[in-house]
C-alpha positions as CSV (number, residue, x, y, z in Angstrom):
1,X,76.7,103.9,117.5
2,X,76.8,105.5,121.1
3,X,75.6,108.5,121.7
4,X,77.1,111.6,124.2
5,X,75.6,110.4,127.2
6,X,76.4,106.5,126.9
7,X,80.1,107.3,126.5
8,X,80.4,109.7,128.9
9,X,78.8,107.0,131.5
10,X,81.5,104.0,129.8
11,X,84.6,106.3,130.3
12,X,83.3,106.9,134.2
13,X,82.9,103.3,134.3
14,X,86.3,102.5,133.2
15,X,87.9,104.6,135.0
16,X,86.5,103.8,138.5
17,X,86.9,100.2,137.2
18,X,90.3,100.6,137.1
19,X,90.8,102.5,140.0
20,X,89.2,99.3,141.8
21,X,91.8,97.4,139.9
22,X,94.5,99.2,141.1
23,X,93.8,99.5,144.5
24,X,93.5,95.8,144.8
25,X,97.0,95.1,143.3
26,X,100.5,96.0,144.8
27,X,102.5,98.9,143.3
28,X,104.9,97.1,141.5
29,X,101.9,95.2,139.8
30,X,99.6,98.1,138.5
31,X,102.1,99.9,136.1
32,X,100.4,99.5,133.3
33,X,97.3,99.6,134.6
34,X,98.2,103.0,135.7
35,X,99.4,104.4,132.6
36,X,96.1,103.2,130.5
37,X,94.2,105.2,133.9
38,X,96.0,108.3,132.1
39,X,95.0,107.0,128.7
40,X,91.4,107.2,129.4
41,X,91.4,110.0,131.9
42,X,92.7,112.4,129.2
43,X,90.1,110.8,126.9
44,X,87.1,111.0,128.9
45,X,88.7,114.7,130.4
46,X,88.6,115.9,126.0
47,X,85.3,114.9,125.9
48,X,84.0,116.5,128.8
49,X,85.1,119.6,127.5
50,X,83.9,119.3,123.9
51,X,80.7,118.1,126.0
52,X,80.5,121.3,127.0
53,X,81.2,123.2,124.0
54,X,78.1,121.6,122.2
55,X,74.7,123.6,122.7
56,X,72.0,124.0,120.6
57,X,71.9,125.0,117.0
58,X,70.7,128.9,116.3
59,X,67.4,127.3,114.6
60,X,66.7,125.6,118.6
61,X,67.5,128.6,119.9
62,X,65.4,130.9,118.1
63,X,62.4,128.1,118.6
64,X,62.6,128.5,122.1
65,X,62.5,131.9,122.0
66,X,59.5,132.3,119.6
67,X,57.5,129.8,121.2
68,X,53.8,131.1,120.2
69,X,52.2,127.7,120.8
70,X,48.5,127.5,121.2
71,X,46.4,125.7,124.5
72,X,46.2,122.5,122.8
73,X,48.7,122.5,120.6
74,X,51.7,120.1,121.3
75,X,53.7,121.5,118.5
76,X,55.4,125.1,118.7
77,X,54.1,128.0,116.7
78,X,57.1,129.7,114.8
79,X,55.2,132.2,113.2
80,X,56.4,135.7,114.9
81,X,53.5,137.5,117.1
82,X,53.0,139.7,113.9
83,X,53.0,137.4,111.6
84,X,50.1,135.5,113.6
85,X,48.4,138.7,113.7
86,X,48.6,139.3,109.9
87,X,46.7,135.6,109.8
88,X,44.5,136.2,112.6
89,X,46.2,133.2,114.8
């Protein structure tokens, strides 16, 4: 399964691949090519924007927020400042 990022590049990369395809054939030619340009230019423009609707979950959030990690620690401390102080952390 691909994830966000790989088919946000293969959409780019059809679409300038069929831009090149385009160019290179006359007008009369690229018809269809052109129409299946719209195809995936409304497809990759949908995702783009439900791309940008996606952030991170409250939980994330609030771990970023309350990050009380220690010096060595690589891990973050989600205990509240108070509640580290109840434990003497």
């Amino acid at each position: 399964m691909l994830t966000k990022g790989a088919d946000q590049i293969s959409l780019k990369r059809a679409l300038d691949t069929i831009d090149v395809r385009i160019g290179l054939r006359p007008h009369a030619e690229s018809g269809s090519m052109r129409y299946w340009r719209g195809v995936i230019g409304k497809a990759h423009a949908n995702f783009q924007a439900k791309l940008l609707v996606c952030g991170p979950s409250p939980l994330m959030s609030k771990a970023l927020l309350v990050d009380g990690r220690t010096e060595d620690s690589e891990f973050p401390n989600l205990l509240l400042h108070a509640g580290r102080e109840l434990y003497g952390l």
